[in-house]
N, CA, C and O atoms as CSV, one atom per row, in Angstrom:
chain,resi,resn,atom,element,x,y,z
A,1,UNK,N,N,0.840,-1.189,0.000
A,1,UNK,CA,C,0.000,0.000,0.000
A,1,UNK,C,C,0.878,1.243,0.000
A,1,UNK,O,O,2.075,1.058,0.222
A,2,UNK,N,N,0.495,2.353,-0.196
A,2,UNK,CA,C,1.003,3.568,-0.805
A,2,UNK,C,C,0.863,4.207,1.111
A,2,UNK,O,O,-0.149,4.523,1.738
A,3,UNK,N,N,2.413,4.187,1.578
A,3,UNK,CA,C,2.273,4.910,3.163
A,3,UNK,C,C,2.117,6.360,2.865
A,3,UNK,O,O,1.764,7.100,3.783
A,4,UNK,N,N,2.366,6.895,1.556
A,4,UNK,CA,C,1.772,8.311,1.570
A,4,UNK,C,C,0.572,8.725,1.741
A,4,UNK,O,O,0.179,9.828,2.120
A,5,UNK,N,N,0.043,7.870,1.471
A,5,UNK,CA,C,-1.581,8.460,1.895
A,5,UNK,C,C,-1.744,8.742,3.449
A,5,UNK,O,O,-2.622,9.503,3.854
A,6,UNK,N,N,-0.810,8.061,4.350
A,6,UNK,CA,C,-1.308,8.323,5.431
A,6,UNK,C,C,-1.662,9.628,6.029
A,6,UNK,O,O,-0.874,10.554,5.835
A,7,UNK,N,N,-2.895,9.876,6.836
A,7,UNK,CA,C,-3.124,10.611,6.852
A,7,UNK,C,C,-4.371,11.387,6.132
A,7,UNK,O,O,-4.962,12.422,6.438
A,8,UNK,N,N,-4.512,10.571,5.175
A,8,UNK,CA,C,-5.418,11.618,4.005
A,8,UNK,C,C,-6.927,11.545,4.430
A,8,UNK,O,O,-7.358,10.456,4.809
A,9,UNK,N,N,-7.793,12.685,4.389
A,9,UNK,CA,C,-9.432,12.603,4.816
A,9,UNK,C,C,-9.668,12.775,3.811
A,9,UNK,O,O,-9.179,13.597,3.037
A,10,UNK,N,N,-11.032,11.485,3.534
A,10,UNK,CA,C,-12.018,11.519,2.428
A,10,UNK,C,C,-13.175,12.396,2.438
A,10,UNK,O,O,-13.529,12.840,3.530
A,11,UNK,N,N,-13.754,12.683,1.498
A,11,UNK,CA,C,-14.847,13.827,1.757
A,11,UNK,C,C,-15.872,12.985,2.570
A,11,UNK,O,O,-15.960,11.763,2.458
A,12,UNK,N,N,-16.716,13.820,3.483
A,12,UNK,CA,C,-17.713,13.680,4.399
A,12,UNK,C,C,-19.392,13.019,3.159
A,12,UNK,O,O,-19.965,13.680,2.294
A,13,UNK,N,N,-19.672,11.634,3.586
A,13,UNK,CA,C,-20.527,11.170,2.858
A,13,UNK,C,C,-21.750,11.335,3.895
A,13,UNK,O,O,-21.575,10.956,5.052
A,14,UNK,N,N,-23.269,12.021,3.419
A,14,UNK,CA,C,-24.234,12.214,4.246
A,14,UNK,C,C,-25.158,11.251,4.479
A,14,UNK,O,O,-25.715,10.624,3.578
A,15,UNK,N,N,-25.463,11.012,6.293
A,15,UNK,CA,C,-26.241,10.038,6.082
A,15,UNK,C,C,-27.697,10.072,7.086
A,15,UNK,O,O,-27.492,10.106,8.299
A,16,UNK,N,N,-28.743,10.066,6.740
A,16,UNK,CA,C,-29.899,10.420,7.883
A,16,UNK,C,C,-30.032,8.967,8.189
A,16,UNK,O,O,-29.898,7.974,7.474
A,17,UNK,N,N,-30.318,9.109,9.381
A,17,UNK,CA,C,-30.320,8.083,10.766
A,17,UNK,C,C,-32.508,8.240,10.436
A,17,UNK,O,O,-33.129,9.280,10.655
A,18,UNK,N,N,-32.953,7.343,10.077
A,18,UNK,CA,C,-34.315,7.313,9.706
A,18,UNK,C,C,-34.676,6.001,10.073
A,18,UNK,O,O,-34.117,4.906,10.028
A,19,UNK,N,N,-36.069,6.538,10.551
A,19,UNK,CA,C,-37.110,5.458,11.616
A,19,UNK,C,C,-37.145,3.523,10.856
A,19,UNK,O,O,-37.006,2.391,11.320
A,20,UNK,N,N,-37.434,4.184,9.403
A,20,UNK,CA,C,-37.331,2.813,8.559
A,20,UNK,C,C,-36.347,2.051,8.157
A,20,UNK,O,O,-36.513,1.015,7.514
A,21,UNK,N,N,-35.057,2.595,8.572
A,21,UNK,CA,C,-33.786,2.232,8.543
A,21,UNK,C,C,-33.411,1.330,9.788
A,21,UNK,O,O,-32.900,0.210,9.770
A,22,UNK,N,N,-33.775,2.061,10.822
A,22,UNK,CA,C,-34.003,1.805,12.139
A,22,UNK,C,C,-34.772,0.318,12.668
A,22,UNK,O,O,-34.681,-0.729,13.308
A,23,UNK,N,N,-35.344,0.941,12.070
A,23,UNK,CA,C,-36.724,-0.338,12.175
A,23,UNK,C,C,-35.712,-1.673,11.514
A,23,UNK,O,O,-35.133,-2.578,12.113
A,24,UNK,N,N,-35.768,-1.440,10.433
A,24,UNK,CA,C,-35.523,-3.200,9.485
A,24,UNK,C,C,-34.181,-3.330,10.325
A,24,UNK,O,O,-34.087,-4.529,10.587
A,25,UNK,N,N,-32.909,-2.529,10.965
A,25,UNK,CA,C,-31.839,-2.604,11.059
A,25,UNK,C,C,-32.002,-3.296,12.842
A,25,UNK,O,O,-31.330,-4.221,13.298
A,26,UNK,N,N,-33.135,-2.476,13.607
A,26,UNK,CA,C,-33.256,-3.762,14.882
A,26,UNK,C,C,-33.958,-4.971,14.592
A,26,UNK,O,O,-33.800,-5.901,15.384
A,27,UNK,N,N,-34.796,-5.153,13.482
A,27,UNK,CA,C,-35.219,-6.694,13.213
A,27,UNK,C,C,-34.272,-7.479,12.934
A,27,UNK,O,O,-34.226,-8.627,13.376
A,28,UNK,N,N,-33.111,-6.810,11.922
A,28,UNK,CA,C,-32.084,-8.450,11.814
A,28,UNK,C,C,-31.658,-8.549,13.318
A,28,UNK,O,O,-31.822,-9.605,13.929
A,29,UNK,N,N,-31.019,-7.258,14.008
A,29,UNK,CA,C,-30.073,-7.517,15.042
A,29,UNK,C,C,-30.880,-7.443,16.399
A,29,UNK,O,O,-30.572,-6.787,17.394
A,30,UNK,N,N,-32.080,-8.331,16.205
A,30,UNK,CA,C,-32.779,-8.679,17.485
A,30,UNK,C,C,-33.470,-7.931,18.455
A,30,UNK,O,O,-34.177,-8.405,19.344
A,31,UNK,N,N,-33.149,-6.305,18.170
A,31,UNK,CA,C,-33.482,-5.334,18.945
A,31,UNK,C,C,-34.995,-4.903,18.745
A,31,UNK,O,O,-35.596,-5.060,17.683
A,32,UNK,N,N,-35.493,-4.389,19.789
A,32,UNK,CA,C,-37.057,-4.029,19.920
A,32,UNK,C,C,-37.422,-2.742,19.415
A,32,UNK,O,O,-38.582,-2.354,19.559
A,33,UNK,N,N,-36.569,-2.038,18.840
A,33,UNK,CA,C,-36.977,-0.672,18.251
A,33,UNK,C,C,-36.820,0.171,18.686
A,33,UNK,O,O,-36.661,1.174,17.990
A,34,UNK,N,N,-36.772,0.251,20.256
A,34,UNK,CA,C,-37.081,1.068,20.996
A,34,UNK,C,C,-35.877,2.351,21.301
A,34,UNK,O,O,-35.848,3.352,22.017
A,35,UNK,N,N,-35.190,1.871,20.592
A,35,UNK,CA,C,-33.767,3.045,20.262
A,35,UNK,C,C,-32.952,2.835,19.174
A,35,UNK,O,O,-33.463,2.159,18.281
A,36,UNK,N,N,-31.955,3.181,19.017
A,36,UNK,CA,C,-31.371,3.438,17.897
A,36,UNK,C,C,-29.937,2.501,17.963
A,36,UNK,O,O,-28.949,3.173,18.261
A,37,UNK,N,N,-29.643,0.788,17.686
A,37,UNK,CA,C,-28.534,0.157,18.243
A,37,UNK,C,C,-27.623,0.672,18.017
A,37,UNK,O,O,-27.500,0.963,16.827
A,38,UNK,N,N,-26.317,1.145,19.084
A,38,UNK,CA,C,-25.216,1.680,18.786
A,38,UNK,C,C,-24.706,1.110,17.526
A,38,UNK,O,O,-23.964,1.846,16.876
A,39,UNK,N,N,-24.985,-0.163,17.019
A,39,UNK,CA,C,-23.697,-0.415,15.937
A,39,UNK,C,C,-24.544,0.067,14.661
A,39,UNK,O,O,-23.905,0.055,13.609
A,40,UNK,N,N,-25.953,0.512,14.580
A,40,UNK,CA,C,-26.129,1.056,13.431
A,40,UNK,C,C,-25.257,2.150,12.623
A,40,UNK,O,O,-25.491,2.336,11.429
A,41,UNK,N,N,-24.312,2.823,13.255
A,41,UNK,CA,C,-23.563,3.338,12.320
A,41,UNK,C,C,-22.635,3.070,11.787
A,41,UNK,O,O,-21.614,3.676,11.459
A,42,UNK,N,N,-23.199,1.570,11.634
A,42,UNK,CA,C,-21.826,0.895,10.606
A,42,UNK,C,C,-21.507,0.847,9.321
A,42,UNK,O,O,-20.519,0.615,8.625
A,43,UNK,N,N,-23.130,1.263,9.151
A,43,UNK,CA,C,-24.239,1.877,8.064
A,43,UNK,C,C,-23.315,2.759,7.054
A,43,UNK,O,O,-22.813,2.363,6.002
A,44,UNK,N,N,-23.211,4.108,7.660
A,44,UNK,CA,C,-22.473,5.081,7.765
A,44,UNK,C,C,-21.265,4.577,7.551
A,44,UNK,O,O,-20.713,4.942,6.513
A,45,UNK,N,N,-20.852,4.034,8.061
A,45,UNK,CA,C,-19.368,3.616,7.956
A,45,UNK,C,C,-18.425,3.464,6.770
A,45,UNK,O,O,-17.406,3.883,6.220
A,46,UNK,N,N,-19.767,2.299,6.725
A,46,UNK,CA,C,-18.870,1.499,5.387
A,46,UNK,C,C,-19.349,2.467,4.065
A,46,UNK,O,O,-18.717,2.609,3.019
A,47,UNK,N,N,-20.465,2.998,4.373
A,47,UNK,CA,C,-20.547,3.905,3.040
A,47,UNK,C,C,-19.496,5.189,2.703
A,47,UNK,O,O,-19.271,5.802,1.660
A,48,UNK,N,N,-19.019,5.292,3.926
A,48,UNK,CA,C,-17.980,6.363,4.064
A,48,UNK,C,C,-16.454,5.571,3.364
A,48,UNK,O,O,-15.853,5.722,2.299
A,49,UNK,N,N,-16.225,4.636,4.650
A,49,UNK,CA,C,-14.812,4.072,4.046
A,49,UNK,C,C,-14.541,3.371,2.697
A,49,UNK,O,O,-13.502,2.800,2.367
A,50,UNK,N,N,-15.915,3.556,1.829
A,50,UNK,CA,C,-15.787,2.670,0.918
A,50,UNK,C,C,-14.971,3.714,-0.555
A,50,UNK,O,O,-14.492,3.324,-1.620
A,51,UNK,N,N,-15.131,5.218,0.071
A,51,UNK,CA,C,-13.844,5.681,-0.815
A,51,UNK,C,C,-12.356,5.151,-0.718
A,51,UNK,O,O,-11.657,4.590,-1.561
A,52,UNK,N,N,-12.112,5.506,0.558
A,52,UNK,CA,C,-10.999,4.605,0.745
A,52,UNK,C,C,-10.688,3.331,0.326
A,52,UNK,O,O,-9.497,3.049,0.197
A,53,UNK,N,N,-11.714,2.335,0.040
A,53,UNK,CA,C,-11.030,1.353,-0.177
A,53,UNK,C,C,-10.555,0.892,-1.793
A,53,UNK,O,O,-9.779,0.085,-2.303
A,54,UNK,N,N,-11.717,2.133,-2.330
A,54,UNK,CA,C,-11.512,2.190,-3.746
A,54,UNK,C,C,-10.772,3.073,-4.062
A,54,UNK,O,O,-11.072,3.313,-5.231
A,55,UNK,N,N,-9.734,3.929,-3.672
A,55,UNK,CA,C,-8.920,4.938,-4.046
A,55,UNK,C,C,-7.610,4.275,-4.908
A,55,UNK,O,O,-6.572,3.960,-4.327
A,56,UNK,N,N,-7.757,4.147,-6.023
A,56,UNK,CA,C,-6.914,3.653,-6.861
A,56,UNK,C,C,-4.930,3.952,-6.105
A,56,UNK,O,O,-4.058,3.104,-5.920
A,57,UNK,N,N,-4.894,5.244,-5.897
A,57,UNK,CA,C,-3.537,5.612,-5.475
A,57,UNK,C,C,-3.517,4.689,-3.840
A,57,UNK,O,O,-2.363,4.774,-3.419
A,58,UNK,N,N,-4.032,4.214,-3.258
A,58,UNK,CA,C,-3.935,3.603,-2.189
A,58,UNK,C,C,-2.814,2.066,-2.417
A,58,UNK,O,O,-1.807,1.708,-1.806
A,59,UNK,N,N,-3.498,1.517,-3.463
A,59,UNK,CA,C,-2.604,0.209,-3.872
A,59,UNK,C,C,-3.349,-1.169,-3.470
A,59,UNK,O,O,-2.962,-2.274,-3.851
A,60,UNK,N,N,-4.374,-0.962,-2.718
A,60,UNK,CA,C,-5.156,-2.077,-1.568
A,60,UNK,C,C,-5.492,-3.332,-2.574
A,60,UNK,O,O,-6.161,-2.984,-3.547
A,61,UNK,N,N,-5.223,-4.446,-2.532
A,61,UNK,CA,C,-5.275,-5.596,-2.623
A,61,UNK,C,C,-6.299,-6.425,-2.128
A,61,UNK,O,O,-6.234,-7.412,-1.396
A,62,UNK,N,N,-7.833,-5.509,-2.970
A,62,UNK,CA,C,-8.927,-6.291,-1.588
A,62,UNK,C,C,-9.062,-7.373,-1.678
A,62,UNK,O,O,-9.366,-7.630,-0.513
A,63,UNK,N,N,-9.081,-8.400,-2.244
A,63,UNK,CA,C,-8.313,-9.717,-2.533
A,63,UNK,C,C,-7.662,-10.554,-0.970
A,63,UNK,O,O,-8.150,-11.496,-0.346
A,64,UNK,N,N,-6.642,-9.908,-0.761
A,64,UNK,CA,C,-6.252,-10.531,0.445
A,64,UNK,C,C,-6.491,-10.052,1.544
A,64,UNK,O,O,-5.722,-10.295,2.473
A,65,UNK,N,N,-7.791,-9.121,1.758
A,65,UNK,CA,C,-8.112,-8.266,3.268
A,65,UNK,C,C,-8.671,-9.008,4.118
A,65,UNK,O,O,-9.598,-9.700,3.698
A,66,UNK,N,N,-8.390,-9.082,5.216
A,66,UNK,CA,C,-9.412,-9.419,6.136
A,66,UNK,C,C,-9.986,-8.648,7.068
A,66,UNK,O,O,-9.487,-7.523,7.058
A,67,UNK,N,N,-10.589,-8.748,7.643
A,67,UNK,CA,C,-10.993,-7.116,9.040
A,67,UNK,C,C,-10.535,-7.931,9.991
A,67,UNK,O,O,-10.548,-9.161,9.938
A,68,UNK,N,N,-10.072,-7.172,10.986
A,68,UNK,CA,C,-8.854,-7.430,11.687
A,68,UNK,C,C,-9.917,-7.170,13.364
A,68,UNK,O,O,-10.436,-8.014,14.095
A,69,UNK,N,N,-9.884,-5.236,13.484
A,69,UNK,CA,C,-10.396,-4.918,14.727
A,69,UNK,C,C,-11.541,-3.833,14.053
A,69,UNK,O,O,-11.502,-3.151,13.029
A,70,UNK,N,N,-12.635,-4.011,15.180
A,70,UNK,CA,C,-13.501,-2.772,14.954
A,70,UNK,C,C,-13.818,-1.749,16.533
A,70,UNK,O,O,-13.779,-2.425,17.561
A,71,UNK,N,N,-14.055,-0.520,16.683
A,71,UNK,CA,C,-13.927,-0.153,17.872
A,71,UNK,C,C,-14.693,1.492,17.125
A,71,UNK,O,O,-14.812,2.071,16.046
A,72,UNK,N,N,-15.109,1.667,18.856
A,72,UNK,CA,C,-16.281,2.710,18.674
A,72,UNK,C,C,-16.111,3.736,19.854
A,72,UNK,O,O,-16.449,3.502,21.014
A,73,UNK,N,N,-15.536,4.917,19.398
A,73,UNK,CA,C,-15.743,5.936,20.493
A,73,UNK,C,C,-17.013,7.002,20.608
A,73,UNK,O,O,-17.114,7.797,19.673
A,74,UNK,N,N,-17.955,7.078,21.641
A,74,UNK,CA,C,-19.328,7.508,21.171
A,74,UNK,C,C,-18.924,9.515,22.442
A,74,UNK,O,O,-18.468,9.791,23.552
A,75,UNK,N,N,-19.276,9.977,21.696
A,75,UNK,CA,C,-19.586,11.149,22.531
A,75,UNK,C,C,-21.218,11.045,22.635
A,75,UNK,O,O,-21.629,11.029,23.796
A,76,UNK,N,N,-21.753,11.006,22.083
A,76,UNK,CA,C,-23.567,11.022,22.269
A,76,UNK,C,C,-24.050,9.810,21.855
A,76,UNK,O,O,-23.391,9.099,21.096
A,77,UNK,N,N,-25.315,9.439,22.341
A,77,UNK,CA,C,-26.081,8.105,21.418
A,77,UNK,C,C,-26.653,8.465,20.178
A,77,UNK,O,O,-27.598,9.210,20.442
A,78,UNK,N,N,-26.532,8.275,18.684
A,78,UNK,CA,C,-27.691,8.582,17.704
A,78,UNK,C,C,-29.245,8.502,18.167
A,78,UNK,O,O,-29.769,8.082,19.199
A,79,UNK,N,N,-29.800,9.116,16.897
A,79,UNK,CA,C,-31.527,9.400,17.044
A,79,UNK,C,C,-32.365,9.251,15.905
A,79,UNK,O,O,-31.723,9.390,14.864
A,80,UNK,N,N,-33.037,9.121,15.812
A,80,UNK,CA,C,-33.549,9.069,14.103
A,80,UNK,C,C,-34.109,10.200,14.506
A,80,UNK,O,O,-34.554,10.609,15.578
A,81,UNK,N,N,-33.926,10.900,12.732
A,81,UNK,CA,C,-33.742,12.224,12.160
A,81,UNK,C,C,-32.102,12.779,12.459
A,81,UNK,O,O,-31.850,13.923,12.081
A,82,UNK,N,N,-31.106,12.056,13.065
A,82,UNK,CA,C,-29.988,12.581,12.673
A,82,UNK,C,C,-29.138,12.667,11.509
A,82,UNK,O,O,-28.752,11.653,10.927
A,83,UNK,N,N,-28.809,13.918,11.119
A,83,UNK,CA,C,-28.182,13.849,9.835
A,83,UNK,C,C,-26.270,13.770,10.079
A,83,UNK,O,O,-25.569,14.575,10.693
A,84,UNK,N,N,-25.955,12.822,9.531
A,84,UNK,CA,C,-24.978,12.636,10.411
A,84,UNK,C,C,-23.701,12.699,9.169
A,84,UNK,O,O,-23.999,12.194,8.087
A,85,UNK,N,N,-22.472,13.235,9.300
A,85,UNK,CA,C,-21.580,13.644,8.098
A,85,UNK,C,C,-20.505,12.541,8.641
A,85,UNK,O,O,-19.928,12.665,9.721
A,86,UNK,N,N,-20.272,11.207,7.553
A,86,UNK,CA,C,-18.856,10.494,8.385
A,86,UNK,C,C,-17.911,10.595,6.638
A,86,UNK,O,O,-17.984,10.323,5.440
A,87,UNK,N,N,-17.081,11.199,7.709
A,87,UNK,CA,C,-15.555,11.705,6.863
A,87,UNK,C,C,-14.541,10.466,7.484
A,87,UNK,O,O,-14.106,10.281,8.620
A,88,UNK,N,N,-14.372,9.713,6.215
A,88,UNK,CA,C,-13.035,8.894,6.753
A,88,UNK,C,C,-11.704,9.315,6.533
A,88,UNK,O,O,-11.592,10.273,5.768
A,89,UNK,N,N,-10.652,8.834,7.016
A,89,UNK,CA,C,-9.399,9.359,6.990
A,89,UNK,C,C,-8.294,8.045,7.500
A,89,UNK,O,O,-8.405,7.389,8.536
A,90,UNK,N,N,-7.100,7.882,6.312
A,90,UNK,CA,C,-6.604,6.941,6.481
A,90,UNK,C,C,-5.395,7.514,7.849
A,90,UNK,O,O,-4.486,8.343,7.793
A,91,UNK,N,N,-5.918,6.602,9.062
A,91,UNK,CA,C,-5.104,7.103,10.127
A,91,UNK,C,C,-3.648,6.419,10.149
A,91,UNK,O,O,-2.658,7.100,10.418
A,92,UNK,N,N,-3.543,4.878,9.820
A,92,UNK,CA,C,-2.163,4.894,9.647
A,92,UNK,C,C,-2.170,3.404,8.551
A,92,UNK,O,O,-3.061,2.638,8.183
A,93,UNK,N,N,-0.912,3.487,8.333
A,93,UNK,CA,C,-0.771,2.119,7.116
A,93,UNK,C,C,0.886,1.326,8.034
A,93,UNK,O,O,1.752,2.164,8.284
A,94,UNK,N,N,1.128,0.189,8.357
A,94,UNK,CA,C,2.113,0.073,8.827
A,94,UNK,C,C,2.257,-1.467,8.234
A,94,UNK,O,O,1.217,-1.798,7.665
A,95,UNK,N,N,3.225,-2.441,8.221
A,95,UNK,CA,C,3.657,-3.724,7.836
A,95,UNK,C,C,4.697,-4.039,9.115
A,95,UNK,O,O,5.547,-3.346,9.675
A,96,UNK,N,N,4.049,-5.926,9.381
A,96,UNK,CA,C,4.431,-6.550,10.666
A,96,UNK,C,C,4.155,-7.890,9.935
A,96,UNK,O,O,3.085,-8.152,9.385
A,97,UNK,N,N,5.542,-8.948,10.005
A,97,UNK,CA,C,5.212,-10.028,9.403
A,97,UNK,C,C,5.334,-10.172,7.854
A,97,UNK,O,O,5.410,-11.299,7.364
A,98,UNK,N,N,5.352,-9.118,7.118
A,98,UNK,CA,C,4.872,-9.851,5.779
A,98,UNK,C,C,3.646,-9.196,5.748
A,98,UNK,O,O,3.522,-8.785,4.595
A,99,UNK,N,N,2.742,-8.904,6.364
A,99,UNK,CA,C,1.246,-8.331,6.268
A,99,UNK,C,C,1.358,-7.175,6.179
A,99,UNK,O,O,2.380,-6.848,6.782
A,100,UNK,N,N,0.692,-6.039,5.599
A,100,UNK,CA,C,0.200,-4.797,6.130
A,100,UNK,C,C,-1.005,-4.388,6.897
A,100,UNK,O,O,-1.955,-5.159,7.031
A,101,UNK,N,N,-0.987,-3.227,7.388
A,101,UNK,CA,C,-2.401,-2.830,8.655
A,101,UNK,C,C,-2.912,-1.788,8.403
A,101,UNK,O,O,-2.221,-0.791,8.612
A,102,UNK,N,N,-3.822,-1.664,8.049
A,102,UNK,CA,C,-4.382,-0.354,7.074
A,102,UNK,C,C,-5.482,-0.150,8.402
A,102,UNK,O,O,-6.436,-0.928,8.392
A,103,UNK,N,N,-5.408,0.874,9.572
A,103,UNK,CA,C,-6.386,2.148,10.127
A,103,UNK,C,C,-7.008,3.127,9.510
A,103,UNK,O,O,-6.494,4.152,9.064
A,104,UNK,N,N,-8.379,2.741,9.477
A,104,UNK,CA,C,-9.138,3.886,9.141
A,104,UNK,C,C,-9.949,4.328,9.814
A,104,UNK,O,O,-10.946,3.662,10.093
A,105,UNK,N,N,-9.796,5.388,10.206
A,105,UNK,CA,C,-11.209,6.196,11.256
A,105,UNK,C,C,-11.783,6.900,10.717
A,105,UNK,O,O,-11.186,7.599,9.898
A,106,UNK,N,N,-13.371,7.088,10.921
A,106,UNK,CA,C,-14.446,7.807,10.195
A,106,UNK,C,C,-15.051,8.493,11.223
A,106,UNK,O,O,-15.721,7.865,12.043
A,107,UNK,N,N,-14.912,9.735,11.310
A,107,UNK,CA,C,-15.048,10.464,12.262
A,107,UNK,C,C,-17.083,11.153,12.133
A,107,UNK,O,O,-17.291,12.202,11.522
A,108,UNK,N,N,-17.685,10.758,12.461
A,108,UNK,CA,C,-19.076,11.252,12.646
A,108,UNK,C,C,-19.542,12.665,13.204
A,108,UNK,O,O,-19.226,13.018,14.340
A,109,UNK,N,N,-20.175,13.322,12.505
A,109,UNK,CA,C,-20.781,14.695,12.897
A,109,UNK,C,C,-22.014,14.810,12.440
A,109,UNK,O,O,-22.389,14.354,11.360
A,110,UNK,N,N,-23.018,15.700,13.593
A,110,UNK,CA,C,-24.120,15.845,13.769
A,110,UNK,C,C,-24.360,17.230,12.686
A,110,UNK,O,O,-23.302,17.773,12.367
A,111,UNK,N,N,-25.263,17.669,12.267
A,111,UNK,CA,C,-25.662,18.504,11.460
A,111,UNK,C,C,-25.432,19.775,11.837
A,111,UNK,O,O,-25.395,20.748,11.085
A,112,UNK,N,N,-25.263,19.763,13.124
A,112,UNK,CA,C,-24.848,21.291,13.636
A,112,UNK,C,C,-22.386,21.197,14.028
A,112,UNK,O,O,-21.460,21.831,14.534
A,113,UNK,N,N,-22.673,20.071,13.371
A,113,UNK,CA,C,-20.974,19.449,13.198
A,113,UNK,C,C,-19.985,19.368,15.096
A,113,UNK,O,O,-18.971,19.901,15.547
A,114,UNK,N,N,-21.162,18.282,15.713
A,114,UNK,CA,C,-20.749,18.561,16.769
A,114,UNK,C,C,-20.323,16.490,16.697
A,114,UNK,O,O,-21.056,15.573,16.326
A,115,UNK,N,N,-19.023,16.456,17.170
A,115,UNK,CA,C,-18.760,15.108,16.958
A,115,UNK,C,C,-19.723,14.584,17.918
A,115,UNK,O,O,-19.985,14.968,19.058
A,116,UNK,N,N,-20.321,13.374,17.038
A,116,UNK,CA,C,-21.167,12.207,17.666
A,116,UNK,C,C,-19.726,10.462,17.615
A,116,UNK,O,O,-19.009,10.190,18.578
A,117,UNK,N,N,-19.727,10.000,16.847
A,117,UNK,CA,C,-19.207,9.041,16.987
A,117,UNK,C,C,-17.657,8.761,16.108
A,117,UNK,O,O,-17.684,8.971,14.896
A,118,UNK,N,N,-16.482,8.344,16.673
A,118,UNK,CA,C,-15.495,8.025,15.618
A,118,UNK,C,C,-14.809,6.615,15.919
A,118,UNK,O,O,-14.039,6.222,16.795
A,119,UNK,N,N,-15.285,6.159,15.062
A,119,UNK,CA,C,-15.220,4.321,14.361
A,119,UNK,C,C,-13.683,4.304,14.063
A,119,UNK,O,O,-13.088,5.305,13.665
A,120,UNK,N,N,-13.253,3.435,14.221
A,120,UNK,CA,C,-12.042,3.138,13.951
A,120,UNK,C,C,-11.600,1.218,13.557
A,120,UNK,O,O,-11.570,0.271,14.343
A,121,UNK,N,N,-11.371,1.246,12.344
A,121,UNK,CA,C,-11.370,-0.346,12.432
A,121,UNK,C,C,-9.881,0.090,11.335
A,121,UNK,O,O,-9.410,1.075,10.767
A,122,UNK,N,N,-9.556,-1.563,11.550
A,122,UNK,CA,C,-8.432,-2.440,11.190
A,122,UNK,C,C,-8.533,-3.137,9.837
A,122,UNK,O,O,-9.586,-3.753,9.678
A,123,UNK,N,N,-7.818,-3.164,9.011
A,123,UNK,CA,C,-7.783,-4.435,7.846
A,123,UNK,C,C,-5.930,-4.583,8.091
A,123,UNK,O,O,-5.035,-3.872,8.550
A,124,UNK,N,N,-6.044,-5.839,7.525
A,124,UNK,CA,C,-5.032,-6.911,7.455
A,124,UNK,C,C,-4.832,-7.184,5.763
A,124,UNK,O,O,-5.523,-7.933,5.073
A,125,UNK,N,N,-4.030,-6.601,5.453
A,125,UNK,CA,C,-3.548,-7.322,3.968
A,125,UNK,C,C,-2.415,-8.572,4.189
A,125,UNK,O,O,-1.411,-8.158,4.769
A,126,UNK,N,N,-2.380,-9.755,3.906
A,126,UNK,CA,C,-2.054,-10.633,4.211
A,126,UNK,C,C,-0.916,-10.850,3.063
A,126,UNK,O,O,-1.051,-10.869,1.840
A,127,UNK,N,N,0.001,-10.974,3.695
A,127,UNK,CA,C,1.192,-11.429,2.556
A,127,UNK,C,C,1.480,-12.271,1.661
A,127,UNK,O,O,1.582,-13.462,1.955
A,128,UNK,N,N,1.663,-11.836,0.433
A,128,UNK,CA,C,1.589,-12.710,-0.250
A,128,UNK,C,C,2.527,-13.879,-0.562
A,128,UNK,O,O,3.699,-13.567,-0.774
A,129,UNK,N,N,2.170,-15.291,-0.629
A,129,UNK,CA,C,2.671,-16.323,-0.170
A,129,UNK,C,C,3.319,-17.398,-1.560
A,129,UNK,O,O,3.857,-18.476,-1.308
C-alpha cells in the first residue's frame, strides 16, 4: 500500500439516521426498536470508508483483506432524524510479518458538526505467499 496516503481525509458522505432504517436494522439484530442500536452506524461507515477502499492511489489488494479490529468511540447516542456527516481518513498504514495494517477512522458529525461518533477499524492485507 502507498504509506503516503497516510493521513489523508475523504470527503464527508451524508447520512440520515431514519425510523425505517431503524426499524428493518433492529429486526435483523434482534433489537425491539425502541432506540437506535449503537452499531447502526456501521451503516455510515462502510458507506464512508468505501472511498478509501476504492482509491486507486492507495494500492489495496482487496483480494487478500481481512478485518482485523472494529472499535467505537461515542460522545452522544444517535436518534432518528440525525443527519450525520462520516468523513473517513486513512489514520495509519504500517507492515508486521509480511502483512500490512491499514487504520481507518471515520469520524461522525451531527448537522450542527458537533462530533457524535469516531469508528475506527483495522484491515489486514495478508502477505503474499
Amino acid at each position: 500500500m502507498n504509506r503516503a496516503l497516510e493521513g489523508k481525509v475523504y470527503p464527508a458522505i451524508g447520512f440520515t439516521v431514519s425510523s425505517g432504517q431503524v426499524d428493518r436494522f433492529s429486526l435483523v439484530v434482534g433489537d425491539d426498536g425502541s432506540f437506535v442500536p449503537p452499531i447502526f452506524v456501521t451503516a455510515a461507515e462502510v458507506a464512508a470508508t468505501a472511498q478509501v477502499l476504492a482509491d486507486p492511489d492507495l494500492g489495496l489488494d482487496f483480494a487478500r483483506v481481512i478485518h482485523s479490529e472494529q472499535e467505537y468511540e461515542w460522545r452522544r447516542p444517535i436518534a432518528v432524524g440525525d443527519e450525520l456527516a462520516a468523513a473517513p481518513r486513512i489514520a495509519s498504514i504500517r507492515s508486521k510479518g509480511g502483512h500490512e495494517f491499514l487504520t481507518i477512522e471515520t469520524e461522525m458529525r451531527d448537522a450542527s458538526g458537533e462530533p457524535v461518533v469516531l469508528a475506527r477499524n483495522v484491515l489486514i492485507v495478508r502477505a503474499r505467499v
